[in-house]
C-alpha positions in Angstrom: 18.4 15.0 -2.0 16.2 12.9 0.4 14.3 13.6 3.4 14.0 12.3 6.7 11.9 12.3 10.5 11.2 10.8 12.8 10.6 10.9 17.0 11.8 9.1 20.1 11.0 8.8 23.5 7.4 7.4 24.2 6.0 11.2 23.4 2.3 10.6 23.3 0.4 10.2 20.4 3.4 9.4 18.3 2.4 5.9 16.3 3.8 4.6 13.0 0.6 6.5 11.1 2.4 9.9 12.4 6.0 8.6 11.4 4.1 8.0 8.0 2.5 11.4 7.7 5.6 13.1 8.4 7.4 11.4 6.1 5.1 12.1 3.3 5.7 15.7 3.7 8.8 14.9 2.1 8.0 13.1 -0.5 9.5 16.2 -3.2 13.0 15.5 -1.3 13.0 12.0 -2.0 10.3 10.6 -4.8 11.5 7.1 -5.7 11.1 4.8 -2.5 10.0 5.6 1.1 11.1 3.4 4.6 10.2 3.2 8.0 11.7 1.9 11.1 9.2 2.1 14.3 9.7 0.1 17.4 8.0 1.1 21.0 9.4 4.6 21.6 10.8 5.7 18.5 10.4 6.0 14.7 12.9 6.6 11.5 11.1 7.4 8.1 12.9 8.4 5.2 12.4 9.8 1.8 15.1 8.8 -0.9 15.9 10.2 -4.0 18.2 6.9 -5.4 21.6 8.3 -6.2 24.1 5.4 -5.4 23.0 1.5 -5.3 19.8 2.2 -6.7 19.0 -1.5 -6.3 19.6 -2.2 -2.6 20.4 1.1 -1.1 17.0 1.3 0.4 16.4 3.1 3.7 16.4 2.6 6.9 19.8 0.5 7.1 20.5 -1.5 10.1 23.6 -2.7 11.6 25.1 -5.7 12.7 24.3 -4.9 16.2 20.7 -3.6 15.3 21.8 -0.1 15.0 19.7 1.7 12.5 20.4 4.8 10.3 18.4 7.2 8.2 20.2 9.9 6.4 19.7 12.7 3.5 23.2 13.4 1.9 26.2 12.0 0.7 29.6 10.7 1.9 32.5 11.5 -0.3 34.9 9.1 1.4 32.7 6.4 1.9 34.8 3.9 -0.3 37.9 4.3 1.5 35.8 4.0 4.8 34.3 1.0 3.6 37.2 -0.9 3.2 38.7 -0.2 6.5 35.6 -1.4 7.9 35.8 -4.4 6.0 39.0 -4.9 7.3 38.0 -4.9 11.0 35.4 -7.7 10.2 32.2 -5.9 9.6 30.2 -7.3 6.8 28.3 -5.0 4.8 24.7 -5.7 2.6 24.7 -3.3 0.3 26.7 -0.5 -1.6 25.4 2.1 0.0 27.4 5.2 1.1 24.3 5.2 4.2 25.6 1.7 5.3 29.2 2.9 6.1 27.5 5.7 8.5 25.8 2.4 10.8 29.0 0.5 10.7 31.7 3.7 11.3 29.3 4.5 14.4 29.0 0.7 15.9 33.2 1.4 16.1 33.6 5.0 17.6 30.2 6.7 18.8 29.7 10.2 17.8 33.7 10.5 17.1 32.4 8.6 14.0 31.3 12.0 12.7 34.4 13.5 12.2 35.7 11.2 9.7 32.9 11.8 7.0 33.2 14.0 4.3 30.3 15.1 2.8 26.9 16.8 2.9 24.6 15.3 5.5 21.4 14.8 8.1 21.8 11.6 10.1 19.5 10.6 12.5 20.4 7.0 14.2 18.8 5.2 16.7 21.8 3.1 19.1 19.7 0.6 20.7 21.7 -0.6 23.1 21.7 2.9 24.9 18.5 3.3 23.6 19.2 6.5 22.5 18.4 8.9 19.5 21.8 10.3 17.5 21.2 13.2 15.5 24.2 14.9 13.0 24.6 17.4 10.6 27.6 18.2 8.1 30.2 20.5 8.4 28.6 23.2 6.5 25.2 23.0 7.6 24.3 22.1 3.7 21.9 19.8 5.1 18.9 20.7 6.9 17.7 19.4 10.1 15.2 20.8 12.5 14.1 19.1 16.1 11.8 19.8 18.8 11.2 18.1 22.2 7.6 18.0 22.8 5.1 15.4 24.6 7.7 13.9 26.7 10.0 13.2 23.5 12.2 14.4 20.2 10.9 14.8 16.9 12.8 16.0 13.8 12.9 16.3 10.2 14.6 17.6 7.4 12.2 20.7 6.8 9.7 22.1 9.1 6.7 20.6 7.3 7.1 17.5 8.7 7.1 18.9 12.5 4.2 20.9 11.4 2.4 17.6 11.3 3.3 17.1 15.4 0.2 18.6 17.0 2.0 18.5 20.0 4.2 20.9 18.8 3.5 24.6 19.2 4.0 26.9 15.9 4.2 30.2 17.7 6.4 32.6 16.0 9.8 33.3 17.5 10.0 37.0 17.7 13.9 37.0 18.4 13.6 34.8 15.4 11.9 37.2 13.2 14.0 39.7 14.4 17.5 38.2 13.1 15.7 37.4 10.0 15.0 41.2 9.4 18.3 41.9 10.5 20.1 39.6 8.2 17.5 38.2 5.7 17.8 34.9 7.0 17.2 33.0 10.6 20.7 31.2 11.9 20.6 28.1 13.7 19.9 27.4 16.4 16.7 29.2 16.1 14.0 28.2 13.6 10.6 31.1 12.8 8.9 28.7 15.8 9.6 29.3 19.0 9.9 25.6 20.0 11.7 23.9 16.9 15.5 24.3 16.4 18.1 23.8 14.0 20.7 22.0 14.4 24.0 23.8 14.3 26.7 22.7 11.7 29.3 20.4 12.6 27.2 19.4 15.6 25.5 16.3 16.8 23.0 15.8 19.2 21.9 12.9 21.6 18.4 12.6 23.2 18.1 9.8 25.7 15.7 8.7 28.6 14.3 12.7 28.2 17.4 14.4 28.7 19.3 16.2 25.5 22.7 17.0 24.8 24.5 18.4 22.4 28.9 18.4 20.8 30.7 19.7 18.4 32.6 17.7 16.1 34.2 20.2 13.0 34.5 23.7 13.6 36.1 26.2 11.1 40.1 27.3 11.8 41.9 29.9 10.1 45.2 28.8 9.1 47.5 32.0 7.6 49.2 30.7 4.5 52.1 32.9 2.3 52.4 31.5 -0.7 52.6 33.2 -4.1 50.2 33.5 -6.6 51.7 30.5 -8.9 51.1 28.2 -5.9 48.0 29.2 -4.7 46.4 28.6 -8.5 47.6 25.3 -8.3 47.1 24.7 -4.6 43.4 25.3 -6.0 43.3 23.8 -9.2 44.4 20.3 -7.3 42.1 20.8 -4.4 39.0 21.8 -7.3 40.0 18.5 -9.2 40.2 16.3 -6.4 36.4 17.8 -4.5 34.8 17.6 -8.3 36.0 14.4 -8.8 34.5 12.7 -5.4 30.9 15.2 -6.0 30.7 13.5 -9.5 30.2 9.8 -8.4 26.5 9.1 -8.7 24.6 5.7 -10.4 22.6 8.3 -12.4 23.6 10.9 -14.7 24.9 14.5 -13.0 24.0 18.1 -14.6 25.7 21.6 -13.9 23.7 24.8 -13.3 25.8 26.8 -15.7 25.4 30.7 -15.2 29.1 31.9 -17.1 30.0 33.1 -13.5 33.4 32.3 -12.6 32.0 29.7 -9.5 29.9 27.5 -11.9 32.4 28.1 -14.8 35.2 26.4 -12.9 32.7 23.7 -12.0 32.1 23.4 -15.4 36.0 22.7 -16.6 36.6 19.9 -14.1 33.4 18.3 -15.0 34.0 18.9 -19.1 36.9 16.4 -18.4 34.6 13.4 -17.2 34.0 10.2 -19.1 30.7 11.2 -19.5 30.1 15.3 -19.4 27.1 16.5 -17.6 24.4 18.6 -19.4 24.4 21.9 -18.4 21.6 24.2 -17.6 20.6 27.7 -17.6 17.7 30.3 -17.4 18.0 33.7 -18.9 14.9 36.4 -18.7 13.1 38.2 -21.4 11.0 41.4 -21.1 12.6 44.4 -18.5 14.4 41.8 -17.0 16.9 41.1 -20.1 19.4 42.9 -18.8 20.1 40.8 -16.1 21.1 38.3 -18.7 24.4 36.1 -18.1 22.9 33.0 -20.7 25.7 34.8 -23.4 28.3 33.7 -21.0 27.2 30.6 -20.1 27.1 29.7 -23.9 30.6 30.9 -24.2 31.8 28.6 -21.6 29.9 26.2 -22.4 31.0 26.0 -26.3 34.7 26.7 -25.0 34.4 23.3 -22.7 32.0 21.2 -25.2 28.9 20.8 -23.2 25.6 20.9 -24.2 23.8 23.9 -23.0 20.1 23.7 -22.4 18.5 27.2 -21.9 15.0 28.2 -20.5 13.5 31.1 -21.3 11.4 32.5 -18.0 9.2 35.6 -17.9 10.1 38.2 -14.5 6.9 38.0 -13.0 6.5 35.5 -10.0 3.3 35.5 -9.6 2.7 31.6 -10.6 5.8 30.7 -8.7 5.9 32.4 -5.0 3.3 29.7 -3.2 5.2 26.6 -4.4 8.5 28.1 -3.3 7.6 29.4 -0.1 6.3 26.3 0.5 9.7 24.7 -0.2 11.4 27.7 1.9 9.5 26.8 5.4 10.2 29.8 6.7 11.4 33.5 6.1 14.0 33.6 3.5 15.4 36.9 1.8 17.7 35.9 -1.0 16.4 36.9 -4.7 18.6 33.5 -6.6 15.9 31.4 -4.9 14.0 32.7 -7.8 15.8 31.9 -10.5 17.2 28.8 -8.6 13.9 27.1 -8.2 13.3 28.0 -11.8 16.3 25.8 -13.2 16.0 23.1 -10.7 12.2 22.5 -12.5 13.8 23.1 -15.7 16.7 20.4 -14.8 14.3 17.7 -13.1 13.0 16.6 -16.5 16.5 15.3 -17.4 18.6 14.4 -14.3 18.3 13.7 -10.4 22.0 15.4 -9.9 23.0 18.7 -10.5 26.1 20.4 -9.4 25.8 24.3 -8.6 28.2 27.2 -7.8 26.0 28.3 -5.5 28.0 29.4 -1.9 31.0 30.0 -4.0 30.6 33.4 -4.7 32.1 34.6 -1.3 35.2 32.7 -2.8 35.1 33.2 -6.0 
């Protein structure tokens, strides 16, 4: 993942040295290059963690008509948009799925977002209407948080980086706190802060000359299907092999978080079929927490598929891990995996950037 902020609008006190400390407050989300773009009246900084074109896929990216573009994420399609582009004339630098983002926008505006598939935070500053373009995915997998303060917009992929804004008041939202004890988490649009916001998913927003607006571009539809079970396996398995096969494309090598539950299991049997199979990880717990143990499982799935398994051993107290991860968190967060999530993710980062989870499947599967 990467990270990136930024502000527009003249607000006062908001320089490149701000742009930069924001940024750093990133640095975890994207540790191998940093980029800035900062002009009178706004800034883009980005964190990158180098996925795809790790030679020249440095950001921010500009466009042919001075557009620029930060973004955390990835764009599934972006090959197929890439070449339609190219066939309309536009002439590309790099190999970046980011550079397809600049290029798609320069040819419909914010319709541009409803042809990307994928997992993203875009922010994009159009020059020529001098205004600041921010976007996030369909499924809201990406965060991104704003706030108008100081005459202008600032945002960032996690709150730390507004926290930096001194303009920006860090009262607590008590409607805010009130979901989040309701439902053990805070929806957007609301963030713990009474003046920062999420952006919804599927939306984008626009800030110009002081005034902000906001469209939706993907929302979900429910379309009633009979079929019988021997279609809808293989309605699935295509659909599985086809979303696995686009999530796999990476210029570094990929891992699976393997727990033997049916979600990262299936994961695990698309991926076992790649020219190069990912490692696969897992943590299991000793102590009065063994019973919670699933690593048996993931060891029988893993020696069904032919992965290698790697398996870390962690002891149930927390102690020693709840300031770094509330720290990652931000803000109020009640789901007991981020435990055992963060855990593996440390575990995981010694051997790849890329790991595939079956994390959100569960409602499915």
């Amino acid at each position: 993942m990467c990270g990136i902020a930024g502000f527009a609008g003249r607000p006062r006190g908001a320089s490149e040295a701000l742009l930069e400390t924001m940024t750093e407050t990133l640095r975890h989300r994207g540790p191998d290059d940093s980029g800035f773009y900062c002009r009178a009246g706004v800034g883009l900084g980005s964190r990158r963690l180098a996925v795809i074109d790790l030679e020249s896929g440095k950001q921010p990216i500009s466009g042919e008509r001075g557009h620029v573009v930060v973004f955390n994420g990835e764009i599934y399609n972006f090959k197929p948009l890439r070449s339609e582009l190219e066939r309309r004339g536009h002439r590309f630098k790099t190999h970046a799925d980011t550079e397809v983002i600049v290029h798609l926008y320069e040819e419909k505006g914010v319709e541009c977002f409803k042809d990307l598939s994928g997992m993203f935070a875009i922010a994009l500053w159009d020059p020529e209407k001098e205004q600041l373009v921010l976007a996030r995915d369909p499924l809201g997998v990406k965060p991104l948080y704003y706030a108008l303060a100081a005459g202008g917009l600032y945002f960032g992929s996690e709150l730390k980086a507004l926290r930096k804004v001194p303009e920006i008041s860090l009262d607590i939202d008590l409607t805010s706190l009130d979901s989040y004890l309701d439902h053990l988490h805070i929806s957007a649009p609301r963030s713990i802060y009474r003046e920062v916001f999420k952006l919804r998913p599927g939306q984008w927003l626009i800030w110009r000359d002081g005034s902000l607006r906001t469209g939706t571009f993907w929302e979900p539809r429910v379309h009633p299907v009979r079929m019988d079970w021997k279609d809808a396996v293989a309605g699935l398995d295509g659909l599985l092999g086809r979303i696995l096969e686009d999530q796999r494309a990476a210029d570094v090598p990929i891992g699976l978080f393997l727990s033997g539950g049916l979600d990262s299991s299936a994961l695990a049997y698309y991926l076992a079929g790649a020219r190069v199979p990912p490692e696969a990880f897992c943590v299991y717990f000793s102590g009065e927490a063994e019973a919670f143990n699933e690593v048996h499982k993931a060891r029988a799935v893993a020696r069904r598929l032919g992965l290698t398994l790697n398996e870390l051993q962690v002891e149930p107290g927390i102690e020693e891990t709840l300031d770094p991860l509330l720290h990652a968190l931000d803000e109020p967060l009640a789901d007991s995996s981020a435990l055992p999530t963060y855990w593996i993710s440390r575990a995981a980062r010694g051997s790849v950037k890329v790991a595939l989870t079956g994390i959100g499947g569960d409602e499915v599967f």
